[in-house]
PyMOL Python script that loads the backbone (N, CA, C, O; Angstrom):
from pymol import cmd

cmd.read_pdbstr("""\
ATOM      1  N   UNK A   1     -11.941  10.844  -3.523  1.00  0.00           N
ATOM      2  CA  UNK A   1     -12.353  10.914  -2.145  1.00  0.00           C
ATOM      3  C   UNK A   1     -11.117  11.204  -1.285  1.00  0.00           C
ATOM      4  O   UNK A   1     -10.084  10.573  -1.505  1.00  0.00           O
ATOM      5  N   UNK A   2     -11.159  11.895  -0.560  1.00  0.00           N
ATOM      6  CA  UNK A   2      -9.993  12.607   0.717  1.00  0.00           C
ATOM      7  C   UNK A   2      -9.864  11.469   1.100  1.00  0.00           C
ATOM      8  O   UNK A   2     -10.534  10.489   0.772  1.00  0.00           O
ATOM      9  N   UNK A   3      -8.719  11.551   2.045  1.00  0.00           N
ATOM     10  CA  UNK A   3      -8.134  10.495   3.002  1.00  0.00           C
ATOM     11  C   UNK A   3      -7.237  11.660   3.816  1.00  0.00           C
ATOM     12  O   UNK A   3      -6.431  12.562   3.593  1.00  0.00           O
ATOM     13  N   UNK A   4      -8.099  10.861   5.150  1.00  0.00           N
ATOM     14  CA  UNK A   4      -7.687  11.505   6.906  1.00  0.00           C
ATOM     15  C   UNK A   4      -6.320  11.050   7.430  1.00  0.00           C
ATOM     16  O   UNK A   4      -6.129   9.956   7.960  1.00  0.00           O
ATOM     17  N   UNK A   5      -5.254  12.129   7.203  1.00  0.00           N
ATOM     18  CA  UNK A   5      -4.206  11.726   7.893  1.00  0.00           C
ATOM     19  C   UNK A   5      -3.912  13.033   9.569  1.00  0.00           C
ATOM     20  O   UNK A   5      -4.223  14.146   9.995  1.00  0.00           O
ATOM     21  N   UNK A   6      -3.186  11.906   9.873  1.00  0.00           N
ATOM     22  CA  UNK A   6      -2.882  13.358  11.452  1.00  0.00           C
ATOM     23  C   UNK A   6      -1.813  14.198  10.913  1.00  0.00           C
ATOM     24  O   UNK A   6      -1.025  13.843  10.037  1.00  0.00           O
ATOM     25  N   UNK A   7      -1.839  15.431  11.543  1.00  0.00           N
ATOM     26  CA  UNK A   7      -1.116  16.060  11.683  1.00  0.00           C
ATOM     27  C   UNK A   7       0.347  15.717  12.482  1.00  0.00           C
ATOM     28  O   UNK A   7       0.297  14.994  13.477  1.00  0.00           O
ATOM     29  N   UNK A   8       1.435  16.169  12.092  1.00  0.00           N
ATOM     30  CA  UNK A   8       2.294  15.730  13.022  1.00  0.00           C
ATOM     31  C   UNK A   8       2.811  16.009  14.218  1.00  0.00           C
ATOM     32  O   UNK A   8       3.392  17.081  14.385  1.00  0.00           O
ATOM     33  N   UNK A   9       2.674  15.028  15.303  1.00  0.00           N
ATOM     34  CA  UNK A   9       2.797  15.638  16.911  1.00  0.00           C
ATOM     35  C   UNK A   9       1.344  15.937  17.547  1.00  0.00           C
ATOM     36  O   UNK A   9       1.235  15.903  18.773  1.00  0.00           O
ATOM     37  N   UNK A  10       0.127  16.253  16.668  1.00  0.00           N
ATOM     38  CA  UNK A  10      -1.444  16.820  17.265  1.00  0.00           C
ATOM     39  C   UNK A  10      -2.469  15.838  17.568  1.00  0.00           C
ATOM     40  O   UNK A  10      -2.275  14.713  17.109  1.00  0.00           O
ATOM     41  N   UNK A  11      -3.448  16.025  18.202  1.00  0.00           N
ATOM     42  CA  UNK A  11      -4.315  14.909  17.684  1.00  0.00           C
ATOM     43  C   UNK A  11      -5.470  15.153  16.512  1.00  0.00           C
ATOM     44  O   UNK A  11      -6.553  14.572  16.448  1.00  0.00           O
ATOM     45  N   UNK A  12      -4.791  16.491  15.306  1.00  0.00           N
ATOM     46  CA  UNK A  12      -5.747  16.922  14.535  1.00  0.00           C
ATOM     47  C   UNK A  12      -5.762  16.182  13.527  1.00  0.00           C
ATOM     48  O   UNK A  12      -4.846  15.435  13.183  1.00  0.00           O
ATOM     49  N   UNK A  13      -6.805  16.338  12.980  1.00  0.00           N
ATOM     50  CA  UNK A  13      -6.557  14.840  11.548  1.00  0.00           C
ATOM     51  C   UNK A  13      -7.054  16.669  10.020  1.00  0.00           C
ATOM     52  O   UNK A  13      -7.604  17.756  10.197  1.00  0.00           O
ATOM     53  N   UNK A  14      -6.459  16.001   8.810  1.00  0.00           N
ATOM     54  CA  UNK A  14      -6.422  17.066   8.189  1.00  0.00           C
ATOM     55  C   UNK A  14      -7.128  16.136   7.039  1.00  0.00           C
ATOM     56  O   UNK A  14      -7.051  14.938   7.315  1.00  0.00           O
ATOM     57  N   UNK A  15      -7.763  16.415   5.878  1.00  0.00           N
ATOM     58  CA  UNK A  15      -8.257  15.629   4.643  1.00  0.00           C
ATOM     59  C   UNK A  15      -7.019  15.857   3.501  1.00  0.00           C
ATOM     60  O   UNK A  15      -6.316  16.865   3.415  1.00  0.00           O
ATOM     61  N   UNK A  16      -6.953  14.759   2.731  1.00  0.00           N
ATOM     62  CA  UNK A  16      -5.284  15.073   1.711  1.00  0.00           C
ATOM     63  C   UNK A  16      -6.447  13.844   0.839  1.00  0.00           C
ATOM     64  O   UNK A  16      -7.284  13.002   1.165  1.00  0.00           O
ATOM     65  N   UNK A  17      -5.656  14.577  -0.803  1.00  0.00           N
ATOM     66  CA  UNK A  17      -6.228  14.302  -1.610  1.00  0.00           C
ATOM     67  C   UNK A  17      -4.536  13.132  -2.443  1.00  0.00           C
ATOM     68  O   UNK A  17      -3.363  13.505  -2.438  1.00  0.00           O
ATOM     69  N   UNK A  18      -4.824  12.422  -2.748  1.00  0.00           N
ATOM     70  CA  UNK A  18      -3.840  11.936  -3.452  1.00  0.00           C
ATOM     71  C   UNK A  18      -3.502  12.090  -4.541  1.00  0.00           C
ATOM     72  O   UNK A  18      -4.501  12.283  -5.233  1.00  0.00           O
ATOM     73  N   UNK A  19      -2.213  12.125  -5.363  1.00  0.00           N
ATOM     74  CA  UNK A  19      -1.909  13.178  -6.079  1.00  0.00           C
ATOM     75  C   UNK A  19      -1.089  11.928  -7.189  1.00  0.00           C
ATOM     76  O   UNK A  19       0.073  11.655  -6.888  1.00  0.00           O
ATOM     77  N   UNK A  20      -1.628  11.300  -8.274  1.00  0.00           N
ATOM     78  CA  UNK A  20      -1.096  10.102  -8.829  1.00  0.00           C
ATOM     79  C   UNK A  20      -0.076  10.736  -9.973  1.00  0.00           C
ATOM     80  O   UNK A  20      -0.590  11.608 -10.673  1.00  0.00           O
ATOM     81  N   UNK A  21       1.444  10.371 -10.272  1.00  0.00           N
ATOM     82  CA  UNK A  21       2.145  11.231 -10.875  1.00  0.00           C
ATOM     83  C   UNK A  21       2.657   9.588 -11.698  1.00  0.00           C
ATOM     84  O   UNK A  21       2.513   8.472 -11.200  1.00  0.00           O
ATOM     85  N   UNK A  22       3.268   9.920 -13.068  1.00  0.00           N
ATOM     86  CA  UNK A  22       3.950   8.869 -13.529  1.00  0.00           C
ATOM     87  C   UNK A  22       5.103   9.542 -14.248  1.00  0.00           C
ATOM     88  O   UNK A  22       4.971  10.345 -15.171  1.00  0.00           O
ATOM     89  N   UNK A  23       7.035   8.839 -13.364  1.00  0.00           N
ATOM     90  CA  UNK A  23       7.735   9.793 -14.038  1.00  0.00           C
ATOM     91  C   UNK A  23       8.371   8.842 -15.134  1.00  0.00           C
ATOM     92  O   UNK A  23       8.200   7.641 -15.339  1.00  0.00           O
ATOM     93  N   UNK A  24       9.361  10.024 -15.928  1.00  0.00           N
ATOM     94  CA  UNK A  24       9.880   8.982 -17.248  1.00  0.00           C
ATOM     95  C   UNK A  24      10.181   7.418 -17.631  1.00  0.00           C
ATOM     96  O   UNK A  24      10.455   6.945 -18.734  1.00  0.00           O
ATOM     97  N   UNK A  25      10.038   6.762 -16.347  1.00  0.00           N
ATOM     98  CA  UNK A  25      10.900   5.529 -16.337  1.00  0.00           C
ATOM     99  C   UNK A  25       9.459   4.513 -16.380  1.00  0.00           C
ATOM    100  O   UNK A  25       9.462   3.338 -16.748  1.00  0.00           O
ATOM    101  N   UNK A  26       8.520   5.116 -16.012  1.00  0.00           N
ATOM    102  CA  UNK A  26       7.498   4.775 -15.708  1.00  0.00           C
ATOM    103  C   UNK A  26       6.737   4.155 -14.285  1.00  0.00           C
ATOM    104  O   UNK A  26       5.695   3.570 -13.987  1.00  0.00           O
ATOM    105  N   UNK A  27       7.579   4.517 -13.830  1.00  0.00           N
ATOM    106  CA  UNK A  27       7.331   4.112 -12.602  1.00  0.00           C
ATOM    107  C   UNK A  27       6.081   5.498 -11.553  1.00  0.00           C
ATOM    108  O   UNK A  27       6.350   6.645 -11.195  1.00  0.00           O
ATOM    109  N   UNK A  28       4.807   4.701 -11.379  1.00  0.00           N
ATOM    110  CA  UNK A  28       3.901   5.765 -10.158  1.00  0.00           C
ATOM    111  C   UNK A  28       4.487   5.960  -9.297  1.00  0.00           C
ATOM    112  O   UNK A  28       4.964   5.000  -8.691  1.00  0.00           O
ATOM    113  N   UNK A  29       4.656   6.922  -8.972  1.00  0.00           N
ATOM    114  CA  UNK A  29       4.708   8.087  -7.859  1.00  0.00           C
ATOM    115  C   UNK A  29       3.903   8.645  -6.796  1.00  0.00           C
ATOM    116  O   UNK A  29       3.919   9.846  -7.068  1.00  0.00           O
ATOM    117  N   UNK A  30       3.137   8.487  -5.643  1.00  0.00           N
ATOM    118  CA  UNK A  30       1.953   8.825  -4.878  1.00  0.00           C
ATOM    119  C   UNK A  30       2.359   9.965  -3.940  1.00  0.00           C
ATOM    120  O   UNK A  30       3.397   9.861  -3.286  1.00  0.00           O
ATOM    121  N   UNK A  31       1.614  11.001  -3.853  1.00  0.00           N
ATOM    122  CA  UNK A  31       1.678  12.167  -3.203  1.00  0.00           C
ATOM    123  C   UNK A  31       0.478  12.308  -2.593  1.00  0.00           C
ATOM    124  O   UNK A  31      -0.445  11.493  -2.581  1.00  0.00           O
ATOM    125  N   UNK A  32       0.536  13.544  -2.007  1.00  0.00           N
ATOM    126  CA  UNK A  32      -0.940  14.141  -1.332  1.00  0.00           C
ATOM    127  C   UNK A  32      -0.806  15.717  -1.187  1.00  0.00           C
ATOM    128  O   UNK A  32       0.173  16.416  -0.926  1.00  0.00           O
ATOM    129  N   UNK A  33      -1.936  15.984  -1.410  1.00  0.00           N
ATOM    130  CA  UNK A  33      -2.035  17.368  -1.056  1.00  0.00           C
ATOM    131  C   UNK A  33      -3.192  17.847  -0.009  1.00  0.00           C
ATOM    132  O   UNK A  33      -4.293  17.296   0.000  1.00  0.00           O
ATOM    133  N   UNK A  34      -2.901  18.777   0.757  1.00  0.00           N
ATOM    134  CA  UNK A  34      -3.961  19.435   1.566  1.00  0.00           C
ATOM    135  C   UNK A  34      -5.338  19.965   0.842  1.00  0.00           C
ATOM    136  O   UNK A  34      -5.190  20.709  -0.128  1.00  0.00           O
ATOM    137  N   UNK A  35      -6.792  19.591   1.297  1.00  0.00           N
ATOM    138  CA  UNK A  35      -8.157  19.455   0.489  1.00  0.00           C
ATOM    139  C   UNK A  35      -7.770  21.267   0.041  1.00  0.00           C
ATOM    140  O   UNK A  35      -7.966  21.867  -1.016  1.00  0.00           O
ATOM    141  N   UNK A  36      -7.102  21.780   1.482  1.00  0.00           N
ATOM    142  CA  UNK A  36      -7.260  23.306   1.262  1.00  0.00           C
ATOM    143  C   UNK A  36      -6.673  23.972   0.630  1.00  0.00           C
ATOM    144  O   UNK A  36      -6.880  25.152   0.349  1.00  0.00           O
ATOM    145  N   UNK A  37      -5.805  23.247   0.302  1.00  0.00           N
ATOM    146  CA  UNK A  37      -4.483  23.680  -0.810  1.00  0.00           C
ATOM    147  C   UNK A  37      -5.066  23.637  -2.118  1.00  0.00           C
ATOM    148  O   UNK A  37      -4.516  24.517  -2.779  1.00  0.00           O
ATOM    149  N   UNK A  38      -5.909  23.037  -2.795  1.00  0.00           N
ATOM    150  CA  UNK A  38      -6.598  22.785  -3.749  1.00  0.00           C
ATOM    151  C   UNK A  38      -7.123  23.857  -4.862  1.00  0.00           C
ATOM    152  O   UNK A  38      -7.300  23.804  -6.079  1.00  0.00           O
ATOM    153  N   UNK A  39      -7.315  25.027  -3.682  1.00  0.00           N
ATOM    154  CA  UNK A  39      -7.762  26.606  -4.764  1.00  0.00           C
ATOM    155  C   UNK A  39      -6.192  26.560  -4.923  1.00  0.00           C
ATOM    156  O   UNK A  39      -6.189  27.439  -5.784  1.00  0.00           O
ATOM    157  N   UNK A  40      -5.306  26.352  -4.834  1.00  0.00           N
ATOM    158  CA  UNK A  40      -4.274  27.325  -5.532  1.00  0.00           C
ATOM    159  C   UNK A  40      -3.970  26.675  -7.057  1.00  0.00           C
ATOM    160  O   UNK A  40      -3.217  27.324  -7.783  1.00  0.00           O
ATOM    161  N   UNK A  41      -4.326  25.879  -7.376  1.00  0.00           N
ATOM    162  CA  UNK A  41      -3.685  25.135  -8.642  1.00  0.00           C
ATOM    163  C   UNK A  41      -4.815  25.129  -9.401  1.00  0.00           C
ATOM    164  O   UNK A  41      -5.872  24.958  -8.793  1.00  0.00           O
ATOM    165  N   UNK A  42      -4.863  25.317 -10.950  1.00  0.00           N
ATOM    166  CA  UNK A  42      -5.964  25.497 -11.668  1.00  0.00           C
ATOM    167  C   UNK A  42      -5.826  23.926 -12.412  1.00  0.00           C
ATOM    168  O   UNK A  42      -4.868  23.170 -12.258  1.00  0.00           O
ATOM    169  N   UNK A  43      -6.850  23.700 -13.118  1.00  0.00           N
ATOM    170  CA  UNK A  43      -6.901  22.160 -13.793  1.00  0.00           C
ATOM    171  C   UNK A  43      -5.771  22.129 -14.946  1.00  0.00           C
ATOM    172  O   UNK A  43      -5.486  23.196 -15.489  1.00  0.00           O
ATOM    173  N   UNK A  44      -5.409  21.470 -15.163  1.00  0.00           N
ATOM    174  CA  UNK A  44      -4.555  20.864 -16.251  1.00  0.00           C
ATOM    175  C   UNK A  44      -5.484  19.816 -17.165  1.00  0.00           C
ATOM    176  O   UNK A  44      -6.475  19.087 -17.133  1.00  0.00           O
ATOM    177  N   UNK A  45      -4.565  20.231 -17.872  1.00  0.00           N
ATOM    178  CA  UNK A  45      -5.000  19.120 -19.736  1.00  0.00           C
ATOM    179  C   UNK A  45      -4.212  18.321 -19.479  1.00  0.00           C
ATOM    180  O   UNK A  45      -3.276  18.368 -18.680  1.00  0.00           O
ATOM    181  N   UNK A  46      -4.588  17.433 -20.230  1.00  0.00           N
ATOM    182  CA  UNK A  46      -3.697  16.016 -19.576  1.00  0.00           C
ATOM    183  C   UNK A  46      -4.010  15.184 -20.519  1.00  0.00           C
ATOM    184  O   UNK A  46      -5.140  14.800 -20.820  1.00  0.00           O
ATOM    185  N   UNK A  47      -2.585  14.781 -21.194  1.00  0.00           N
ATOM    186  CA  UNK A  47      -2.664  13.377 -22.219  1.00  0.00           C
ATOM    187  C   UNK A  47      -2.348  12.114 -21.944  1.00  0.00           C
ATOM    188  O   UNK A  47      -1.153  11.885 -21.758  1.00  0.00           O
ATOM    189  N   UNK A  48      -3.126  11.209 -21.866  1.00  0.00           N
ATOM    190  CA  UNK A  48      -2.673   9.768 -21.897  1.00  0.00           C
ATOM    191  C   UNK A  48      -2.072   9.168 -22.579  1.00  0.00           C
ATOM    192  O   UNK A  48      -2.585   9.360 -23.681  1.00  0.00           O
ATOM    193  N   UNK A  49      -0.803   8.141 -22.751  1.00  0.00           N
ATOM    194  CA  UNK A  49      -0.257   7.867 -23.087  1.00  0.00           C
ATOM    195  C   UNK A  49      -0.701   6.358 -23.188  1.00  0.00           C
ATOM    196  O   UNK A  49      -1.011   5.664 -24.156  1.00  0.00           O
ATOM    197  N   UNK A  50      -0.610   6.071 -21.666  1.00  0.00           N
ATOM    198  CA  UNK A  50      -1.175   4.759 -21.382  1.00  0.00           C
ATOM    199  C   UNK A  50      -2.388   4.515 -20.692  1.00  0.00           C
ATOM    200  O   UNK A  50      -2.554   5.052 -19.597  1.00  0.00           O
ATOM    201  N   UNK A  51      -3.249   3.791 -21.172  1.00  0.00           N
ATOM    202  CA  UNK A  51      -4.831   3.524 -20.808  1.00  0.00           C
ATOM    203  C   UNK A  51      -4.729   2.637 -19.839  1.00  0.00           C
ATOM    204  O   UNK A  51      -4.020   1.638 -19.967  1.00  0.00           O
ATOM    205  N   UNK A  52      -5.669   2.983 -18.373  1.00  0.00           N
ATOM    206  CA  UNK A  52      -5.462   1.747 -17.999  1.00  0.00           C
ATOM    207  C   UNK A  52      -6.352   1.987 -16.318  1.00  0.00           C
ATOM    208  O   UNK A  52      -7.203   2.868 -16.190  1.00  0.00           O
ATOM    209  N   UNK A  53      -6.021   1.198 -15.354  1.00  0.00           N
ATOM    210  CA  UNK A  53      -6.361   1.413 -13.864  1.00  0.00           C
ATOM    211  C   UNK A  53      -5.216   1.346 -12.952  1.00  0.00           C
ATOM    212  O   UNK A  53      -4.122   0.819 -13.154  1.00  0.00           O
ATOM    213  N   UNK A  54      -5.806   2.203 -11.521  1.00  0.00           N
ATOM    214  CA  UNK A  54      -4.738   1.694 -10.761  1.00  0.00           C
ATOM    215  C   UNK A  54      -5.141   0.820  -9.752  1.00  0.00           C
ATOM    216  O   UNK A  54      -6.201   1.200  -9.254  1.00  0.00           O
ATOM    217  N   UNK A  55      -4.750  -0.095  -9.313  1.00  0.00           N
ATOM    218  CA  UNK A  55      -5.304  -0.763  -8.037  1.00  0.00           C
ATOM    219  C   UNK A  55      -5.096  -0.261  -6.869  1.00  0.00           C
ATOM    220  O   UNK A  55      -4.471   0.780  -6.665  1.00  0.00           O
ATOM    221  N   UNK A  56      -5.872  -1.334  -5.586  1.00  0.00           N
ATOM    222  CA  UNK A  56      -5.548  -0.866  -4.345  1.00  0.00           C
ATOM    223  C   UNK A  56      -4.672  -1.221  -3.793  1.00  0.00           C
ATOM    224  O   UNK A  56      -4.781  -1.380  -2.577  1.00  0.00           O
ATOM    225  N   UNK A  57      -3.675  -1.442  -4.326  1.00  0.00           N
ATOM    226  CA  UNK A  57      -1.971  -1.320  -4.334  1.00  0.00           C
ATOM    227  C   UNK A  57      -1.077  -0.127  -4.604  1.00  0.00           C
ATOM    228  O   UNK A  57       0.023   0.128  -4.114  1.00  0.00           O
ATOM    229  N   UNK A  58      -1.999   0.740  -5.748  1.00  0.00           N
ATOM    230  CA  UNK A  58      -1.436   1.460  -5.925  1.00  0.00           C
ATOM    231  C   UNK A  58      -0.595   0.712  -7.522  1.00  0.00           C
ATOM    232  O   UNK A  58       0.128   1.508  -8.121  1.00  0.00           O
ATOM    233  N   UNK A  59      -0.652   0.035  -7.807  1.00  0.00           N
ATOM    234  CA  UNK A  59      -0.088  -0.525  -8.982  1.00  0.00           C
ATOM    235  C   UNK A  59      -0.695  -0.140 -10.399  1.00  0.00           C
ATOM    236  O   UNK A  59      -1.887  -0.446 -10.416  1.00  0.00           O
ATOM    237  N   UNK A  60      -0.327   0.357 -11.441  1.00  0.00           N
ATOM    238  CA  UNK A  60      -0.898   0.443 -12.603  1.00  0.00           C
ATOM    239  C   UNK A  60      -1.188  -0.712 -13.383  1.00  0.00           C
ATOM    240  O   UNK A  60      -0.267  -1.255 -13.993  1.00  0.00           O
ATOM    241  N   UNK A  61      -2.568  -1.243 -13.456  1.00  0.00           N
ATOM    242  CA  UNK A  61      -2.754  -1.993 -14.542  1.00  0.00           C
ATOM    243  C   UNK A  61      -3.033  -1.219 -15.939  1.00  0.00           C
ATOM    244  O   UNK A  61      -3.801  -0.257 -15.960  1.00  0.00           O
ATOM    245  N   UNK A  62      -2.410  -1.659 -17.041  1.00  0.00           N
ATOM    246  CA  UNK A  62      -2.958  -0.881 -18.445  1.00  0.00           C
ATOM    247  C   UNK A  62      -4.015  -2.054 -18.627  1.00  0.00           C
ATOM    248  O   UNK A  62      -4.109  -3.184 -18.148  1.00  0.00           O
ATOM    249  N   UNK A  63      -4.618  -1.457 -19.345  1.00  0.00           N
ATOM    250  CA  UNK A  63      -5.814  -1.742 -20.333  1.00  0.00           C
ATOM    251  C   UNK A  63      -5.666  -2.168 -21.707  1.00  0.00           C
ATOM    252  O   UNK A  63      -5.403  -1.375 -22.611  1.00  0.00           O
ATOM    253  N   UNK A  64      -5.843  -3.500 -21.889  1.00  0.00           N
ATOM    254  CA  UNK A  64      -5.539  -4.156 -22.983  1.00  0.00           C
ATOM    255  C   UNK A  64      -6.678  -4.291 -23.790  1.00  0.00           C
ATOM    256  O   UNK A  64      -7.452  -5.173 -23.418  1.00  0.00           O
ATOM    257  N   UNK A  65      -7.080  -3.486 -25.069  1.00  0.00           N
ATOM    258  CA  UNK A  65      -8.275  -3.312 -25.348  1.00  0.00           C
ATOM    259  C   UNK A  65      -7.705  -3.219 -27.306  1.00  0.00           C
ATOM    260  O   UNK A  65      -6.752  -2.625 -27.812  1.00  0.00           O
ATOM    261  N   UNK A  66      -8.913  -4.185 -28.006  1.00  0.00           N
ATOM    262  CA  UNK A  66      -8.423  -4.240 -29.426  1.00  0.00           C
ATOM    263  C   UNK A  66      -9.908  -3.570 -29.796  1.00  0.00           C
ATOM    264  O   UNK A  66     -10.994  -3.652 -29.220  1.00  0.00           O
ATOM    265  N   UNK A  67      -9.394  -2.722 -31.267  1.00  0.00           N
ATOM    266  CA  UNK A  67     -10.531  -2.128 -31.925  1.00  0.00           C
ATOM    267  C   UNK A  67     -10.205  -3.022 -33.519  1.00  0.00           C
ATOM    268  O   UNK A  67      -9.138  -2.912 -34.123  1.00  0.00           O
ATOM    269  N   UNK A  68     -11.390  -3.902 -33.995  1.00  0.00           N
ATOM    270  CA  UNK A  68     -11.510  -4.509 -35.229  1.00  0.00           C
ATOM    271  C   UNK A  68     -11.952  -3.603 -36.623  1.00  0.00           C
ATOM    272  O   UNK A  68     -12.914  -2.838 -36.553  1.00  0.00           O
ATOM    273  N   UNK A  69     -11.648  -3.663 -37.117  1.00  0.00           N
ATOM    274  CA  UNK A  69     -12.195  -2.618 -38.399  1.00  0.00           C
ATOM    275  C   UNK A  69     -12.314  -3.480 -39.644  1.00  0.00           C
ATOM    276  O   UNK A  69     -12.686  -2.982 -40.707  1.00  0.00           O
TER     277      UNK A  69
END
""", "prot")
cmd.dss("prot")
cmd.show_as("cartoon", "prot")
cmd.util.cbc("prot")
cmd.orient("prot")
């Protein structure tokens, strides 16, 4: 879901999509991009490493999950 930020100096509000990045150290990263900016980048494949959620902190919880065999 978008999130309404202003423009800077206007009273225009623009929609920005948040952009969740995790770099080597492991530490999240939060960005945004313009809704309209969106055609320019095609989807990516994307591997997980770590399973898990983020909260409304913005904090990564992993997912602690056992499979029995």
């Amino acid at each position: 879901m978008p999130i309404k930020f202003r423009v800077d100096g206007t009273d225009t509000y623009k929609n920005y999509y948040p952009l969740y990045n995790y770099v080597p150290n492991g530490e999240l990263v939060v960005g945004y991009i313009k809704t309209e900016d969106l055609s320019q980048f095609k989807r990516a494949t994307v591997k997980y490493d770590h399973i898990g959620t983020i909260t409304k902190s913005h904090k990564f919880k992993p997912a602690h999950k056992k499979l029995d065999m």
